[in-house]
Each structure stands twice: as structure tokens, then as C-alpha cells.
C-alpha positions in Angstrom: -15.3 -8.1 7.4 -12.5 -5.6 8.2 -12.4 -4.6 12.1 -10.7 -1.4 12.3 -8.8 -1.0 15.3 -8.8 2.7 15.5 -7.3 2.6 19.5 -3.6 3.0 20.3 -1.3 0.2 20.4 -1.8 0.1 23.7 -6.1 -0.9 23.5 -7.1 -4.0 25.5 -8.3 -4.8 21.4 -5.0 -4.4 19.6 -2.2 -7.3 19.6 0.5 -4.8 19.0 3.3 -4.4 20.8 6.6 -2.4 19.6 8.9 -5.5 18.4 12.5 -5.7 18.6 15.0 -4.8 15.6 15.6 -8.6 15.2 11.9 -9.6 14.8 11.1 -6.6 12.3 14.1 -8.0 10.0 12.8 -11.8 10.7 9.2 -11.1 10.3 8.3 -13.2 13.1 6.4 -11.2 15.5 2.4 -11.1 16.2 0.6 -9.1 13.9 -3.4 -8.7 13.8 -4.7 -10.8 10.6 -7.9 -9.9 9.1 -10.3 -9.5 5.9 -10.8 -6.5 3.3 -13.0 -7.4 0.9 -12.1 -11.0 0.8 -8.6 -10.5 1.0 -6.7 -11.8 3.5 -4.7 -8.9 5.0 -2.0 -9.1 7.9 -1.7 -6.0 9.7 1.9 -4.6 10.4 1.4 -1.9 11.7 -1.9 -0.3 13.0 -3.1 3.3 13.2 -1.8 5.1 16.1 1.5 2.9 15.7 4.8 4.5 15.1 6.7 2.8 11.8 10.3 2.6 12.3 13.1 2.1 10.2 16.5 2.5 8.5 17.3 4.4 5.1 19.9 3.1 2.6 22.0 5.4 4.3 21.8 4.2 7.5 19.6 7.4 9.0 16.6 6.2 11.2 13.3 7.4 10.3 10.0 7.3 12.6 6.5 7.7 11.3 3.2 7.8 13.2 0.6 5.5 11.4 -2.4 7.5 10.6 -4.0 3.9 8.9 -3.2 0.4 8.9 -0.1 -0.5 7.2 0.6 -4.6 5.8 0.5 -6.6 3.3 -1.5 -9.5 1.6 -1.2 -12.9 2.4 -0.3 -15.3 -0.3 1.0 -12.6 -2.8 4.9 -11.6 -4.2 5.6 -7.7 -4.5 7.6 -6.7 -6.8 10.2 -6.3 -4.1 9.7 -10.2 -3.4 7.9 -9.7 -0.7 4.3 -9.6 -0.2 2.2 -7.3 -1.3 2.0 -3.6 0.1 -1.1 -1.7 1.7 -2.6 1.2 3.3 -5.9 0.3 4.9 -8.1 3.3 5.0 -11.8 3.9 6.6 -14.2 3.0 3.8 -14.9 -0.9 4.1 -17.0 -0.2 0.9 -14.9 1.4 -1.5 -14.5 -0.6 -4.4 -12.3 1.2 -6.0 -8.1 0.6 -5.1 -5.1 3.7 -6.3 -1.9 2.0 -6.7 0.9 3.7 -6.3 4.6 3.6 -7.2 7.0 4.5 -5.1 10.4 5.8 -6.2 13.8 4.7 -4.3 16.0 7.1 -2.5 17.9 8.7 -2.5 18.1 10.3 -5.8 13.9 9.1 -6.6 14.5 8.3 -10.2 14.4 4.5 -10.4 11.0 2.6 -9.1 10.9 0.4 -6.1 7.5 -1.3 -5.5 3.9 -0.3 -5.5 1.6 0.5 -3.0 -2.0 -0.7 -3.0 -4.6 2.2 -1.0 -7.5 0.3 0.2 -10.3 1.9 1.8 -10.2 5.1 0.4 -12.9 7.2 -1.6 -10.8 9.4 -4.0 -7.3 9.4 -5.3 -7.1 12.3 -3.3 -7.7 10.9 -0.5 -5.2 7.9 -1.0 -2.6 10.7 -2.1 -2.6 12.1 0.9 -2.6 9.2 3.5 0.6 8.0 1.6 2.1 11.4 1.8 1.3 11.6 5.7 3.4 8.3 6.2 6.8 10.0 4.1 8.9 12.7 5.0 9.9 13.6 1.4 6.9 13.9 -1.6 9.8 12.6 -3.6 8.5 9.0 -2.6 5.5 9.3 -4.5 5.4 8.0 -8.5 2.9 7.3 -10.5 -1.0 6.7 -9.2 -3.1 4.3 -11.2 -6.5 3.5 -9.9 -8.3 -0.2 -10.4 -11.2 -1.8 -9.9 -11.6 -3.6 -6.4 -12.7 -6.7 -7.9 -9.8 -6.9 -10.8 -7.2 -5.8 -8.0 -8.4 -8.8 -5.7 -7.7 -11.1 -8.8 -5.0 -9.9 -10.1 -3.0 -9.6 -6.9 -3.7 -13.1 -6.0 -2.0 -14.1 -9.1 1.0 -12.8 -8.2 3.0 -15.6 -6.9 2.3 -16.4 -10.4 3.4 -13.7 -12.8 6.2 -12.6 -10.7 5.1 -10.0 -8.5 3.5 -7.9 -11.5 -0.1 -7.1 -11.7 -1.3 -7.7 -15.0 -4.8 -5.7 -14.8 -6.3 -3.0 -17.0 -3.8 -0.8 -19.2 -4.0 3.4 -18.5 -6.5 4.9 -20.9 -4.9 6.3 -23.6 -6.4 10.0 -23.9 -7.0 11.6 -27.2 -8.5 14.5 -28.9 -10.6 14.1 -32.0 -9.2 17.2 -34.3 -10.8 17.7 -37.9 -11.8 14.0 -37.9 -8.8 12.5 -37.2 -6.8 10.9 -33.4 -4.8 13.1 -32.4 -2.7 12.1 -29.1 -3.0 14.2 -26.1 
């Protein structure tokens, strides 16, 4: 079962505490560790936190956290490192948006993916992404999944090399005079 730590940083409840530049790039500072679903999630950065960082170009960039931000246990990104996600407030969705993100600083070649869990709508996991970037630009490509092929598929990853492997995009058509006819 997910707890979601909705409190500040600060909250008797919450392990976080602002870590030093040298533990962010090391990994190796206490994060809270729980469950979505049956998927072991590690939790970066919680709600209320402020994400911190560097772009290629050496500009710092700050971001509130309006959800959880980490990653899955036991998985590869395609980045090589775990597993991306944005935890948001429905425990029972089962339903997961993926997205793509593009790399700065012209936003034409892919980085990694994104997994939105705990969201109702790809609306809604639309715009908790764009809350946590300062340029739309970041956003790609938005596939949506099944919680229960996500879950397997993401555990395979150390496997496949960091790629999910789950269901292909629907390939719309129009029927015209009896024949396809590609949309």
C-alpha cells in the first residue's frame, strides 16, 4: 500500500531532508521506500519538496514538487538508470501514461520516458509533468498502458535493456468504400 506523504519536507512523517550536491550525484542519501501497486518505488523527492538541478549548460533550475518524484527498484531506464515516476493521488488507478521526454536544448532527440502513476486521465498526468518543467518543450510523445502490463514489463527491464516491450499504439483507420484506408 502507497502512504502518501502529502506534508512538507519538514513533517515529523517525512525522512527528507535537502541533501548535499555530492549525495544527489552519488545517490546515496535517505529516501522514503514504499509500494504502488506492488511495485517497489523509492521516493526522491516528495510533494512539497523542491527538485534541484543543473542543465547541460550549466544553468541551475529549481522546481517545487507538486507529487512524488523516483524511480523503481530493480529496473534500467533507458538512460541506465532506474526507472522514472511521478506518483500521483489515485492508489487505484490502473491505468499508467508514459511519457517521453525530449533533451534540451534544441528538444528534437528523445531522452527517457516518464512513467505517471496515480493519475485518472492523460490529462491529468499531462499536466503534473508540465508543472514540474519550465519549458513544454520537454514533453514528447504520451502512450498510455495497462497497470498490470506496465508492472510486468517494467520489471523486465534489467532484461531487455531498459526498453519496455508492452502493447504497440493502435493503428487508427477509416473504413472508406470497403476498403483500409490509414488515418
Amino acid at each position: 500500500m502507497l502512504i502518501l506523504l502529502k506534508a512538507m519536507p519538514q513533517h515529523p512523517l517525512s525522512c527528507f531532508h535537502e541533501p548535499t550536491e555530492g549525495q544527489k550525484r552519488a545517490g546515496n542519501y535517505r529516501k522514503t521506500k514504499t509500494d504502488f501497486g506492488g511495485l517497489p518505488i523509492t521516493i526522491e523527492n516528495e510533494a512539497g519538496s523542491v527538485r534541484r538541478g543543473r542543465d547541460h549548460g550549466g544553468k541551475e533550475w529549481a522546481t517545487t514538487m507538486t507529487c512524488h518524484y523516483g524511480y523503481i527498484r530493480g529496473t534500467v531506464g533507458a538512460d541506465g538508470d532506474h526507472y522514472d515516476v511521478f506518483i500521483g493521488p489515485d492508489e487505484k488507478s490502473r491505468r499508467v501514461w508514459i511519457i517521453q521526454t525530449m533533451a534540451p536544448p534544441d528538444f528534437r532527440k528523445k531522452d527517457e520516458e516518464k512513467a505517471m502513476l496515480g493519475f485518472g486521465s492523460e490529462s491529468e498526468a499531462r499536466a503534473s509533468f508540465l508543472r514540474h518543467y519550465d519549458n513544454p518543450a520537454f514533453l514528447g510523445a504520451i502512450r498510455e498502458m495497462p497497470f498490470d502490463i506496465f508492472k510486468r514489463q517494467v520489471m523486465a527491464t534489467k532484461e531487455n535493456g531498459g526498453k519496455l516491450r508492452g502493447p504497440k499504439p493502435v493503428r487508427k483507420c477509416f473504413i472508406v468504400l470497403g476498403r483500409e484506408s490509414p488515418a
